[in-house]
C-alpha positions as CSV (number, residue, x, y, z in Angstrom):
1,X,0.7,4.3,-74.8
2,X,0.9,3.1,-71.2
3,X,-1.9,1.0,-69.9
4,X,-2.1,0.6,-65.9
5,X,-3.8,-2.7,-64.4
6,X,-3.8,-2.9,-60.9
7,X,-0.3,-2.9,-59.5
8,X,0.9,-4.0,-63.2
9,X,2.3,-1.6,-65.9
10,X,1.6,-2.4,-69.3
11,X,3.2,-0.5,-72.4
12,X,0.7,-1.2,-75.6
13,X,3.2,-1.0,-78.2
14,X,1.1,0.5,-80.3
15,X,-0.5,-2.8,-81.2
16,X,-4.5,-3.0,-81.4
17,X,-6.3,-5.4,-79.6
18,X,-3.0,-5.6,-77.9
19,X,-5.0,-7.5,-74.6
20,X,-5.7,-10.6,-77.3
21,X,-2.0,-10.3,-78.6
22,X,1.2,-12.0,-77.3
23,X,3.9,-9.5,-78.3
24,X,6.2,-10.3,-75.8
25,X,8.0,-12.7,-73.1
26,X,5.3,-13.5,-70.6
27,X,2.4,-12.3,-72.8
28,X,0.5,-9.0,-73.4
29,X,1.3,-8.3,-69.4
30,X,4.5,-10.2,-69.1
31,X,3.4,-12.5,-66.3
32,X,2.0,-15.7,-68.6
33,X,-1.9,-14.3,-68.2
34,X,-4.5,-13.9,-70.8
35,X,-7.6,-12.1,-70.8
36,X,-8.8,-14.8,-73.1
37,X,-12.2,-16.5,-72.5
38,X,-13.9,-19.7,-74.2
39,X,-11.8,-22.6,-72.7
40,X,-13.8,-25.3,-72.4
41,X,-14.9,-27.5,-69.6
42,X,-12.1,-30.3,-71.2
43,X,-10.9,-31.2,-74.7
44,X,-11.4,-34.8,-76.5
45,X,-9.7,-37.8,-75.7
46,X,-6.7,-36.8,-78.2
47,X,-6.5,-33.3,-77.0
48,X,-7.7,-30.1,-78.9
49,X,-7.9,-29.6,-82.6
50,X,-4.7,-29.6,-84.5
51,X,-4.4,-26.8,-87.1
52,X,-0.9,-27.3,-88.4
53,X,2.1,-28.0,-87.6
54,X,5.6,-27.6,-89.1
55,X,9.6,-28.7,-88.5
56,X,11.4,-26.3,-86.8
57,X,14.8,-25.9,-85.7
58,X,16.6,-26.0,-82.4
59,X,15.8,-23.3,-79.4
60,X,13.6,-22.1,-76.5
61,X,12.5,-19.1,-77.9
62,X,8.7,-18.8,-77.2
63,X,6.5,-18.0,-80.1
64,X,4.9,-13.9,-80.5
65,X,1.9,-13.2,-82.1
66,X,0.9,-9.8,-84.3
67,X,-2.2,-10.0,-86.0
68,X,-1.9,-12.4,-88.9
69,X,1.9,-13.0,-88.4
70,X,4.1,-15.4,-85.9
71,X,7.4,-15.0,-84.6
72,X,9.9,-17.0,-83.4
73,X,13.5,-17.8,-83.4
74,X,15.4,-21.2,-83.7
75,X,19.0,-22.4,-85.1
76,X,19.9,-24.6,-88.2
77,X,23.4,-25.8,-88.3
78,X,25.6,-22.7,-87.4
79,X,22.7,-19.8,-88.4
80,X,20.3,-18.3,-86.0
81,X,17.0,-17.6,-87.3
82,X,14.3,-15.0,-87.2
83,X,11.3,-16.7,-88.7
84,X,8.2,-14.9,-89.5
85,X,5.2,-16.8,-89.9
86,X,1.4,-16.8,-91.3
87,X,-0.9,-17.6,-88.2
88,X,-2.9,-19.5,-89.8
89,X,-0.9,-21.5,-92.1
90,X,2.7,-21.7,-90.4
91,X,4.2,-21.5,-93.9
92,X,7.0,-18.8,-93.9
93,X,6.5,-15.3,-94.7
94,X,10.4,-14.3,-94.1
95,X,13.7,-15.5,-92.3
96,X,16.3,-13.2,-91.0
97,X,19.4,-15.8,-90.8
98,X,23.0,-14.7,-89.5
99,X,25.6,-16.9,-88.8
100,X,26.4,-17.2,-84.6
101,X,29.1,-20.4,-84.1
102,X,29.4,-21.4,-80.5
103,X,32.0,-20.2,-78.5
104,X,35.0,-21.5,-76.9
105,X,34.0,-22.5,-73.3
106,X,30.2,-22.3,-74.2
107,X,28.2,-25.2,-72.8
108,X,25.2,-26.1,-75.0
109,X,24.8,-29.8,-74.2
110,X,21.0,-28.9,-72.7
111,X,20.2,-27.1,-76.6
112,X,21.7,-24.6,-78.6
113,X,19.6,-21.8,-78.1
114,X,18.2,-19.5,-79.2
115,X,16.9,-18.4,-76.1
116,X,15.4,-14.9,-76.1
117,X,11.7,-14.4,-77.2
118,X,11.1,-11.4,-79.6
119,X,9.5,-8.0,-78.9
120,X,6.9,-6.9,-80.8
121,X,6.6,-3.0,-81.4
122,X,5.1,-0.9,-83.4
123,X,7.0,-0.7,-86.1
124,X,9.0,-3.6,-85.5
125,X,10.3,-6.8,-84.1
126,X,13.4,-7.0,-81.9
127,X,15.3,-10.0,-81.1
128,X,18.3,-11.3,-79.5
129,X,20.9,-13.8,-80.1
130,X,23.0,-16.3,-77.9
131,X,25.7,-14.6,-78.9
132,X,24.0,-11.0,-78.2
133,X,23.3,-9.9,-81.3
134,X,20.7,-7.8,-80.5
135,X,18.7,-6.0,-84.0
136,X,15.4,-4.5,-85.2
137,X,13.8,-6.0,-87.7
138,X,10.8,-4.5,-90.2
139,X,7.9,-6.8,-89.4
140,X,6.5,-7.4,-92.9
141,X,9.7,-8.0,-94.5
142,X,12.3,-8.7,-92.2
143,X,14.9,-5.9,-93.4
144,X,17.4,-5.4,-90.5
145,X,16.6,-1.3,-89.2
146,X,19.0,-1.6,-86.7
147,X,21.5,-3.4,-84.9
148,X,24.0,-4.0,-82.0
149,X,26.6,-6.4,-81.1
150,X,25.9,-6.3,-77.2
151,X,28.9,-7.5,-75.6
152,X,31.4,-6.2,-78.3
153,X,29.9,-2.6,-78.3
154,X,29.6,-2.8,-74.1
155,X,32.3,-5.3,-72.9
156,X,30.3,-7.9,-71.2
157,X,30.7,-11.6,-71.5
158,X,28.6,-14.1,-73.3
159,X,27.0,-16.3,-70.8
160,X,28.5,-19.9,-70.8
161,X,25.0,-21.4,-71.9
162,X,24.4,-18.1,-74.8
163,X,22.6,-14.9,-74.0
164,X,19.1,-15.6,-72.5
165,X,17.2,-11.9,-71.5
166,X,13.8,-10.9,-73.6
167,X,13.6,-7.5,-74.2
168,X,11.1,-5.2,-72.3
169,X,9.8,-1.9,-73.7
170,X,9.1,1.0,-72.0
171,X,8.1,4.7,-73.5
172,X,10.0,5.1,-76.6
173,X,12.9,2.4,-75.8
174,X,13.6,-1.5,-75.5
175,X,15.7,-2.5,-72.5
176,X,17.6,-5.1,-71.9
177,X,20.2,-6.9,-69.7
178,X,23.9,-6.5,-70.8
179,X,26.6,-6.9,-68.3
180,X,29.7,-4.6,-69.3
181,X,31.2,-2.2,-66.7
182,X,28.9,0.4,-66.3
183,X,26.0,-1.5,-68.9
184,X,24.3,-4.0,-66.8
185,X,21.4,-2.5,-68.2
186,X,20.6,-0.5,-71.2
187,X,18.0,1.2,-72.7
188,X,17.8,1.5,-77.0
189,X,15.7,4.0,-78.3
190,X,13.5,1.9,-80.7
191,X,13.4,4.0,-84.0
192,X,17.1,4.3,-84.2
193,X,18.9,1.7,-81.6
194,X,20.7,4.4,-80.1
195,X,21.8,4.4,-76.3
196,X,19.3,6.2,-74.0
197,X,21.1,4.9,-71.0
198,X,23.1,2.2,-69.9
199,X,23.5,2.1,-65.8
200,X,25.4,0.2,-63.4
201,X,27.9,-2.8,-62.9
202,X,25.5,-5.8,-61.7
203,X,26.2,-9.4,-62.2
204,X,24.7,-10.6,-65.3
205,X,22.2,-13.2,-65.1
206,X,19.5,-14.9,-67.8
207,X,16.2,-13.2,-66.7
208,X,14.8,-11.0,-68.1
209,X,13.8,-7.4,-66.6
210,X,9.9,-6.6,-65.1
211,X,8.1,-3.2,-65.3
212,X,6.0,-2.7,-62.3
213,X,4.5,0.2,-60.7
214,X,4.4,1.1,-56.9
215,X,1.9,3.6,-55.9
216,X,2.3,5.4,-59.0
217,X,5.9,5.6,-59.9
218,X,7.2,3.1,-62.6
219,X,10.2,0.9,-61.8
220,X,12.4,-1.6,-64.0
221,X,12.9,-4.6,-61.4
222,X,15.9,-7.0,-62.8
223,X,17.0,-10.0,-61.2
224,X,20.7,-10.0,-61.8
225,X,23.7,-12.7,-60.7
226,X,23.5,-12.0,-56.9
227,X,20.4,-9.7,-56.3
228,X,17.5,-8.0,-57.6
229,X,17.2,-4.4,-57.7
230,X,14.7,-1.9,-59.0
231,X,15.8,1.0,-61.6
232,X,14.2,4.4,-63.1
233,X,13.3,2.9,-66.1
234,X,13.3,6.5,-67.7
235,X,17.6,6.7,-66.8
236,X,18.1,3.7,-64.8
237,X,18.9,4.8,-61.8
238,X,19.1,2.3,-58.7
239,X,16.2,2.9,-56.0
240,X,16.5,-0.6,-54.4
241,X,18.7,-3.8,-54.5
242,X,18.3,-6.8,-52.5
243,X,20.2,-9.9,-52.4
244,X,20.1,-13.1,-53.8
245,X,22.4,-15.9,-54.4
246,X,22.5,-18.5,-56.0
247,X,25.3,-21.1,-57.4
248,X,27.0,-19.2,-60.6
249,X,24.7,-16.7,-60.6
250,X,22.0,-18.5,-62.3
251,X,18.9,-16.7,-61.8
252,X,16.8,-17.4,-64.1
253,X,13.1,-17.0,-63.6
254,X,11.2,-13.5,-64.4
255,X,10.1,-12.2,-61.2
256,X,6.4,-12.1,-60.4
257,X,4.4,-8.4,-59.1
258,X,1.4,-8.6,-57.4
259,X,-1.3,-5.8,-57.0
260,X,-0.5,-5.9,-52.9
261,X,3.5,-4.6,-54.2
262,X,5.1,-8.0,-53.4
263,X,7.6,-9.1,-55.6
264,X,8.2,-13.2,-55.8
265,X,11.9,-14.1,-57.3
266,X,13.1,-17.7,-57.2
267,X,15.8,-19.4,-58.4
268,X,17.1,-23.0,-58.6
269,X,20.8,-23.4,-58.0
270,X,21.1,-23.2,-53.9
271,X,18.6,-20.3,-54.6
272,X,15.2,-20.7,-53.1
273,X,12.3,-18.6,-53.0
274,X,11.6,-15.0,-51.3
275,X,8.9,-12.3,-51.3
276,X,9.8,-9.0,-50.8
277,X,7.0,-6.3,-49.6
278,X,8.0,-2.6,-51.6
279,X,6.7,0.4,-50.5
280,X,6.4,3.9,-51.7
281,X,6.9,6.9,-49.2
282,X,8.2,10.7,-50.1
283,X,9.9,8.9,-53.7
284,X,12.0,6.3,-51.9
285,X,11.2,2.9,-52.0
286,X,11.7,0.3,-48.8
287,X,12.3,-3.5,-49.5
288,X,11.2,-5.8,-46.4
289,X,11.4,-9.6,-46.4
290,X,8.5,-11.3,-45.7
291,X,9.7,-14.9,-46.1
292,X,12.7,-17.2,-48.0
293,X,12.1,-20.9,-48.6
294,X,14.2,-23.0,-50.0
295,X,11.4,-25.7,-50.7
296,X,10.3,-23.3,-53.9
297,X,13.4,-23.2,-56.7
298,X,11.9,-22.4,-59.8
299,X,15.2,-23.8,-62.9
300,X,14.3,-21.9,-66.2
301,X,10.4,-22.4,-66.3
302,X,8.1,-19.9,-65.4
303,X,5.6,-19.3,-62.6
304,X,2.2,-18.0,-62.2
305,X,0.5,-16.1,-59.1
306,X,-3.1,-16.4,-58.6
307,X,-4.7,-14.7,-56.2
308,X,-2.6,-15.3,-52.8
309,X,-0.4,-18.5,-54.1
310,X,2.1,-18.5,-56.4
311,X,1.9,-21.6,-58.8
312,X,5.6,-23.4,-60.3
313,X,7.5,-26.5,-60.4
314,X,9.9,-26.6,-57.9
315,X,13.4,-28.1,-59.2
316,X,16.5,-28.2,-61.4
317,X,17.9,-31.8,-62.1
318,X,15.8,-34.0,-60.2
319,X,12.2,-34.3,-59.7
320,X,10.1,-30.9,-60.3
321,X,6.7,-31.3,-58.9
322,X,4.5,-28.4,-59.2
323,X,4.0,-26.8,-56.1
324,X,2.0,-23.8,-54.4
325,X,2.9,-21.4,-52.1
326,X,1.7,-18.4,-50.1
327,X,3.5,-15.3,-51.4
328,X,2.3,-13.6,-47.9
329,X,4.1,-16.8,-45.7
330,X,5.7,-19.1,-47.6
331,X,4.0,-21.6,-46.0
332,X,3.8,-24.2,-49.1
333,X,0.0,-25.6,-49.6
334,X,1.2,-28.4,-51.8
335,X,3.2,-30.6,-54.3
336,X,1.6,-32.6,-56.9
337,X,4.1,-35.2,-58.9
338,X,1.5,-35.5,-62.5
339,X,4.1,-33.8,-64.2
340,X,7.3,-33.2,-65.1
341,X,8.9,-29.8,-65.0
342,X,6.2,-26.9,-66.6
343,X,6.0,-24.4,-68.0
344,X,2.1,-22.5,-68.0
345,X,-0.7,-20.1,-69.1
346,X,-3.6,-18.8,-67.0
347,X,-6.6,-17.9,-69.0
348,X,-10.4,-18.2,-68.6
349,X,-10.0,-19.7,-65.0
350,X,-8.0,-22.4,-66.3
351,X,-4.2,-23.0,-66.2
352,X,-2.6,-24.7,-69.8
353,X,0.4,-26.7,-68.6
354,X,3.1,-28.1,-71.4
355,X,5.5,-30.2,-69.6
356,X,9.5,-31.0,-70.6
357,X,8.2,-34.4,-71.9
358,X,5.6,-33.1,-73.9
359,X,2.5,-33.5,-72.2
360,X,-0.1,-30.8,-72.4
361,X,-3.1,-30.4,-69.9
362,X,-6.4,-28.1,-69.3
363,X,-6.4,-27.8,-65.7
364,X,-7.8,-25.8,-62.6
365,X,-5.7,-24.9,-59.6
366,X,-7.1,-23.3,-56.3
367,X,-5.2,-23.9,-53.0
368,X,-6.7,-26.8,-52.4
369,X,-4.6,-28.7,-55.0
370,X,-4.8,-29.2,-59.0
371,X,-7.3,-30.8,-61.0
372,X,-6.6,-32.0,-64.6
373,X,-9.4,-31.7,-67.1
374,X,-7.6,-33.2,-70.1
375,X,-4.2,-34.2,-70.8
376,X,-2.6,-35.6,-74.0
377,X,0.9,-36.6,-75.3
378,X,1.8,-34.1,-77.7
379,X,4.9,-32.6,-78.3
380,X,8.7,-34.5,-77.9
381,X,11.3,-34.3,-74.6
382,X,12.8,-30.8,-74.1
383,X,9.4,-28.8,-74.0
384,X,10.8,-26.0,-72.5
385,X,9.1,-23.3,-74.2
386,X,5.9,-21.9,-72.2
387,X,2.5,-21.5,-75.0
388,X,1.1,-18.6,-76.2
389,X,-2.5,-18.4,-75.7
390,X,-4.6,-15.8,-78.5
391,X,-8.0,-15.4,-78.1
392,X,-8.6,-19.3,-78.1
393,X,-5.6,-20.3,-80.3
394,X,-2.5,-22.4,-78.4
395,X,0.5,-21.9,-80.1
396,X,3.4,-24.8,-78.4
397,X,7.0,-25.4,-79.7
398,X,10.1,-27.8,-78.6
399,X,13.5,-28.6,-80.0
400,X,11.5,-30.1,-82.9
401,X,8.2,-28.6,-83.8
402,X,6.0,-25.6,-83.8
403,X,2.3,-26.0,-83.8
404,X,-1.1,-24.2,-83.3
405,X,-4.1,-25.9,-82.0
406,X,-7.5,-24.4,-81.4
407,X,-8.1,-24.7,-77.3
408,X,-11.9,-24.1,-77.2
């Protein structure tokens, strides 16, 4: 089922509720927004209540949510693991382990991985390794349906830092990023894993791909090594490309739609910021410029737009300070130095912010600037991992730990 926001295009995944679910990178619309109401005015002193917590292994992989079961993916030793687990308990239901050793040449001081965040379907959840082993899994019980060894089966490379892209689904199929000769993108079917397309010789990059929708026709924008370009999601097909370079072809960020058709891509790297205006006229689409900054780099966080601004920290390997910025100008409103690099939820008016160091806050953020309404110590240093926000339960991870915590 396909559900259409304004200027956003949503596939349901045949989940109920699916608007109160997380079942995917980014959230139930893939931009880090929840229709979720009943934040409070602040939390306590020592931050909102703790439900559980539990050890967890290394990785980034952000934590999907189905009804009464998590998932989430980390690495012990020399395994990578699929871990399902009860929402309300943490404890284990099932663990899909498979052994992925680092590479020659791969460069995993900054963690291990893994890196992808699972899809959530139907009748399944899909996951990707660093390695890009790429495989369906039954959601009650973990049996593998199918599976794909990405860059064997398609002659791309594994990235230097491990296979990053989250799977996006669309129709009948899960698409991701690949990178062989003619595979820079390819779409599975999801009941069997077999190829419904694979299209074009891009660059690879770590982002992960963005369904939009201008003026009626869906598109599949991916931000690849040295551009960005929009695809026919239904045979991938290019109807647009535009530039964008950065240093090794690092871009890493999920590009950001907005109901007015600008896209917002950034990148750290030498890579800066730009907004691109698309337009729709007799089933072509033209790309125009508005504005590049180089005073917006979003590393590997992610960003949030709100209303006119887009909302990020701005920074790879020195100070990140969250800053806002006009997606119509570029004209940047501010910079605020409270926190270290972010990564966010909007929700209920409010912004949750988990920093690298650990910090989480309840805050609002206008134009005018940001206002903290709590903030508490919480997690350990690499927080890299954005939260999931259900209804009014925060789920937050780092290298270390995986927790849930009630918000309201």
């Amino acid at each position: 089922m396909l559900m259409r926001l304004p200027g956003v295009l949503v596939f349901a995944l045949g989940i109920a509720s699916a608007a109160l679910e997380w079942p995917q990178f980014g959230g139930p619309y893939r931009n880090f927004k929840s229709d979720s109401t009943g934040l409070p005015p602040a939390w306590p002193g020592s931050g909102p209540k703790k439900l559980w917590s539990r050890d967890l292994g290394e990785g980034y992989s952000s934590i999907v949510v189905d009804g009464t079961l998590l998932y989430t993916m980390y690495r012990q030793g020399s395994q990578e693991v699929v871990l399902a687990a009860d929402v309300n308990s943490g404890k284990t239901i099932w663990e899909n382990r498979y052994e992925a050793p680092f590479q020659p040449g791969m460069q995993m001081e900054n963690g291990s991985g893994p890196h992808s965040t699972p899809l959530v379907t139907a009748s399944a959840v899909i996951t990707a390794g660093i390695l890009g082993k790429f495989q369906a899994l039954e959601k009650k019980s973990g049996k593998v349906l199918w599976l794909h060894e990405l860059f064997k089966k398609f002659g791309g490379q594994t990235p230097g830092r491990g296979y990053a892209c989250s799977p996006v689904a669309y129709k009948d199929t899960v698409i991701m990023k690949v990178g062989g000769e003619g595979a820079a993108v390819v779409a599975f079917r999801q009941k069997d894993g077999s190829v419904a397309w694979k299209k074009q010789n891009f660059a690879p990059s770590p982002s992960s791909p963005l369904l939009i929708n201008i003026s009626g026709q869906d598109q599949l924008v991916v931000f690849m090594g040295d551009l960005v370009a929009g695809l026919n999601p239904n045979n991938g097909e290019l109807l647009w490309s535009h530039p964008h370079r950065t240093d090794w072809g690092l871009n890493i960020s999920t590009p950001i739609w907005g109901d007015d058709n600008i896209l917002f891509i950034s990148s750290a790297y030498s890579g800066g910021s730009r907004a691109l205006q698309l337009s729709l006229s007799q089933g072509k689409t033209t790309v125009k410029e508005l504005w590049f900054t180089n005073r917006m780099r979003l590393h590997h966080g992610n960003a949030i737009r709100i209303g006119d601004y887009v909302y990020g920290s701005s920074g790879d390997f020195g100070p990140a300070p969250l800053t806002a910025v006009e997606v119509k100008t570029g004209k940047i409103a501010w910079q605020d130095r409270s926190f270290s690099k972010t990564t966010m939820v909007h929700a209920d008016g409010k912004l949750v912010l988990l920093d690298e160091d650990g910090h989480l806050a309840l805050a609002t953020i206008s134009p005018a600037g940001l206002k903290v309404l709590s903030k508490v110590a919480l997690l350990q240093r690499n927080a890299w991992t954005a939260p999931t926000l259900v209804g009014t339960r925060l789920y937050v991870r780092d290298r270390k730990t995986m927790m849930a915590l009630d918000a309201k």
